[in-house]
C-alpha positions in Angstrom: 127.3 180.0 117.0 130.8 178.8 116.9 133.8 180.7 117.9 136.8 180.9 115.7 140.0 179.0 116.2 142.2 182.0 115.4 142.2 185.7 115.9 143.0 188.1 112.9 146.0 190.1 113.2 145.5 193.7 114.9 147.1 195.4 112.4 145.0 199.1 112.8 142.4 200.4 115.1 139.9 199.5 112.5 140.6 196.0 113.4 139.8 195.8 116.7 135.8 194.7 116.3 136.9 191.5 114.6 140.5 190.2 116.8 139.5 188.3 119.6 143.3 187.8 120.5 145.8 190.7 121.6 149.8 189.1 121.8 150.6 190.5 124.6 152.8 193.6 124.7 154.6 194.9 127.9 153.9 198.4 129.9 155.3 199.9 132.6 153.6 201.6 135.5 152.2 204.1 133.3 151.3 202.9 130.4 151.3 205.7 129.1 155.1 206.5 129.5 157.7 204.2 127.5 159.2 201.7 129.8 162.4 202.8 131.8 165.6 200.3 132.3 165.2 198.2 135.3 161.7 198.8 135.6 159.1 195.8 136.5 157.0 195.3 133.4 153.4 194.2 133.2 151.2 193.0 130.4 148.4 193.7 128.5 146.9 191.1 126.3 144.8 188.7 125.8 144.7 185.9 129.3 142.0 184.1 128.4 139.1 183.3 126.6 135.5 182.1 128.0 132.7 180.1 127.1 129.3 180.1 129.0 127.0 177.4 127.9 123.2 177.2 129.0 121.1 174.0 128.5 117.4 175.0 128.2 116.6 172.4 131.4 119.2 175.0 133.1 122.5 172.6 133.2 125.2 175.2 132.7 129.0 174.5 131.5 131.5 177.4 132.0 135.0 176.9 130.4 137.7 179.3 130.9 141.0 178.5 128.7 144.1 180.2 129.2 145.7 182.2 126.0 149.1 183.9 127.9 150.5 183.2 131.1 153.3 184.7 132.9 156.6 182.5 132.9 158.9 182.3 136.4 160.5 185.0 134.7 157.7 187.5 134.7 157.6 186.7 130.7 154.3 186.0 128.4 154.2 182.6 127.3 151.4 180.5 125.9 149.0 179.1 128.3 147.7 175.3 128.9 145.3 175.7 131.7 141.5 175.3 131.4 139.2 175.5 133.8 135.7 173.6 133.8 132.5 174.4 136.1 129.4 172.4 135.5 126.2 173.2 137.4 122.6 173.7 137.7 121.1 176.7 137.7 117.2 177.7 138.7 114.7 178.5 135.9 112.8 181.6 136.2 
């Protein structure tokens, strides 16, 4: 199976089964609530995306690539960091 390069836009709830990428969008403490002046924001979105590989002699390759980061600024920016874990794991 291969993955796709890019996500569809989320346009509608009916798109959610097939986007694999949310742009991140700030909240507040509630996220329910709109976001007040001077408040700290947080974000939701998308931080990264994972990939589990499985030999079948049990030599496993986990790769974990950022999407969004948070700036100095407490802004979403895109991210550059990957992560790689190679190991062996015992056959049942």
């Amino acid at each position: 199976m291969l993955t796709r390069r890019q996500s569809i836009p989320l346009n509608s709830i009916a798109d959610l089964s097939d986007c694999t990428c949310l742009h991140p969008v700030p909240v507040g403490a509630n996220p329910d609530d709109t976001i007040r002046a001077g408040e700290k924001r947080r974000w939701y979105g998308t931080r990264v995306t994972t990939v589990i590989l499985v030999r079948e002699d049990g030599q496993v390759t986990f790769v974990e690539r950022d999407i969004f980061v948070q700036d100095e600024q407490g802004e979403a920016v895109k991210g550059k960091g990957e992560r790689r874990f190679n190991f062996a794991a015992e056959r049942i």
